[in-house]
C-alpha positions in Angstrom: 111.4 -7.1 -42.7 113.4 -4.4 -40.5 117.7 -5.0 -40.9 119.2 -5.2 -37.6 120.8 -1.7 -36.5 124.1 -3.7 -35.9 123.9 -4.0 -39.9 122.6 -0.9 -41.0 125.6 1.5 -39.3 129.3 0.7 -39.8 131.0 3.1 -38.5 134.5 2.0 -40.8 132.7 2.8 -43.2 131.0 6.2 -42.1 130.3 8.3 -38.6 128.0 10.6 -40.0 124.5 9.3 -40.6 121.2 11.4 -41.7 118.1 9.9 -39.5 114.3 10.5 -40.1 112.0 9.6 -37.6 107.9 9.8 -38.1 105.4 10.5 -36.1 102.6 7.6 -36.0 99.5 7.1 -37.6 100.6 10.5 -39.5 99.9 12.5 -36.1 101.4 15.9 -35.9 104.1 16.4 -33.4 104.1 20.4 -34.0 101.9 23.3 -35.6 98.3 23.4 -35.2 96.1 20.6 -35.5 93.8 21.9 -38.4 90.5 20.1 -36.6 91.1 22.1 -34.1 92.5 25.0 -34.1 95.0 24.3 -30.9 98.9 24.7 -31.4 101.3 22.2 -30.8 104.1 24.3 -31.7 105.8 24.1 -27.7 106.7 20.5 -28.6 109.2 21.2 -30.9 111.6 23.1 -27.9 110.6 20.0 -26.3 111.9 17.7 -28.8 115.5 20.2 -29.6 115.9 20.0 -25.9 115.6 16.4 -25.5 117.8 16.0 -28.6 120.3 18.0 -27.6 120.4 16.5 -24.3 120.9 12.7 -25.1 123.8 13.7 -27.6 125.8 14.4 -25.0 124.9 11.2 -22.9 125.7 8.9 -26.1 128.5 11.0 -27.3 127.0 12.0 -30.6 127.4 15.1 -31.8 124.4 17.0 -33.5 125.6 18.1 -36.9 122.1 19.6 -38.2 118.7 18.9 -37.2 115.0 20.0 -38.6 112.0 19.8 -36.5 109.2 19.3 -38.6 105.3 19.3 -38.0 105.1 15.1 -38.5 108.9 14.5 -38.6 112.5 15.0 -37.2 115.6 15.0 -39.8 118.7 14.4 -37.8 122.6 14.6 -39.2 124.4 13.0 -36.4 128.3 12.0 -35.9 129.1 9.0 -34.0 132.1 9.9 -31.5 133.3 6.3 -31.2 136.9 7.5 -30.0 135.2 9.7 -27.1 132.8 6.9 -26.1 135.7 4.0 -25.9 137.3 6.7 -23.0 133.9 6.0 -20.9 134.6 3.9 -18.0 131.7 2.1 -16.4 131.5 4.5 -13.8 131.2 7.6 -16.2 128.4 5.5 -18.3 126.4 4.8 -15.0 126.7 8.6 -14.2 125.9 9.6 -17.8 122.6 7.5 -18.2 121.8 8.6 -14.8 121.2 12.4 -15.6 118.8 11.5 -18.4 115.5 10.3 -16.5 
């Protein structure tokens, strides 16, 4: 059974957290599919972009990150202090920009 993110992170404890995220069914997000021949590769400025992108809007920063063909590695820190500073307004305005 999956443990609530609420109990997995405690920031106290830590800001920095490594994250691994897999593609389904053991697709291939990047490279070439080996069936066919045809490259995937222009996903993975895709993904960095994206990444990179939604940092900002959560105020994480993006400490290292590895695009792989089936899999993203992530070492994020969690700006709490920055993020308290947001007033609605500049959340609204944030989450806005990200469509």
């Amino acid at each position: 059974m999956a443990i609530a993110r609420k109990r997995q992170i405690s920031l106290v404890d830590t800001k920095y957290y490594h994250c691994m995220s897999r593609c389904v069914r053991r697709a291939f997000l990047c490279g070439e599919d080996r069936f066919t021949g045809q490259s995937f590769e222009h996903r993975r400025g895709w993904v960095e972009d994206k990444l990179l992108a939604l940092a900002k809007v959560f105020c994480i920063d993006v400490c290292a990150y590895a695009v792989m063909s089936n899999h993203t590695h992530l070492v994020l820190y969690v700006d709490d202090k920055k993020a308290n500073r947001l007033n609605d307004k500049a959340i609204v305005i944030r989450w806005s920009k990200q469509r």
